[in-house]
C-alpha positions as CSV (number, residue, x, y, z in Angstrom):
1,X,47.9,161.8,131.5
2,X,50.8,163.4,132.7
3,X,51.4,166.7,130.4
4,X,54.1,168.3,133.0
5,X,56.9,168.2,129.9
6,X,55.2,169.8,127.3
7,X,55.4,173.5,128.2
8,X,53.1,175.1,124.6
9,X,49.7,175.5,126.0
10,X,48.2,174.6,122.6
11,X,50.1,171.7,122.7
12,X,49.2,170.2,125.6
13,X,44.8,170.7,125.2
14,X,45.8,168.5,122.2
15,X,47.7,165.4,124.2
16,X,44.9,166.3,126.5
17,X,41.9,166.1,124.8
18,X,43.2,162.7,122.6
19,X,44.2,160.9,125.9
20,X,40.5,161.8,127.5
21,X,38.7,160.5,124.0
22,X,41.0,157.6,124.0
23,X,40.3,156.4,128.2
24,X,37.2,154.3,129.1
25,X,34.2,156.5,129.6
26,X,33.2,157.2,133.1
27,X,30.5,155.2,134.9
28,X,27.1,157.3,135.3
29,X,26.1,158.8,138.9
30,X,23.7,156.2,140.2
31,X,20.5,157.9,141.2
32,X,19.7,158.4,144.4
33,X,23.5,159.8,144.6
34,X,23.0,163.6,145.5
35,X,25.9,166.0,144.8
36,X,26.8,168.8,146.0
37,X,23.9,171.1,147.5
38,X,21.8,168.4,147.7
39,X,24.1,166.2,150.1
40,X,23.1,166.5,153.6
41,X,24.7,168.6,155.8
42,X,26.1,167.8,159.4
43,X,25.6,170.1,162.2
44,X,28.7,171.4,163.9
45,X,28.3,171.2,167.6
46,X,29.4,174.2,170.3
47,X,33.0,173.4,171.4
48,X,33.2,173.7,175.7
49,X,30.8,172.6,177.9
50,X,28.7,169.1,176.6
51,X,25.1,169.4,176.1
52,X,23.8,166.7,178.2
């Protein structure tokens, strides 16, 4: 929903809010999926001389 034109504040959390009741609800998270914190985090490597 593009609300760029409408410049009242007020105005806009209305064409807002009716377009987001109006679109096709989301899809759910399928489980397994972690998010955020729980997401595995890579190891950055030393930069310069390799390892091995």
């Amino acid at each position: 929903m593009n609300t760029k034109h409408v410049t009242d504040t007020q105005e806009r959390k209305k064409l807002k809010r009716a377009a987001r009741k109006k679109a096709a609800p989301k899809a759910k998270r399928a489980s397994g999926v972690a998010r955020g914190e729980g997401k595995k985090k890579i190891q950055r490597i030393a930069k310069g001389q390799r390892k091995r």
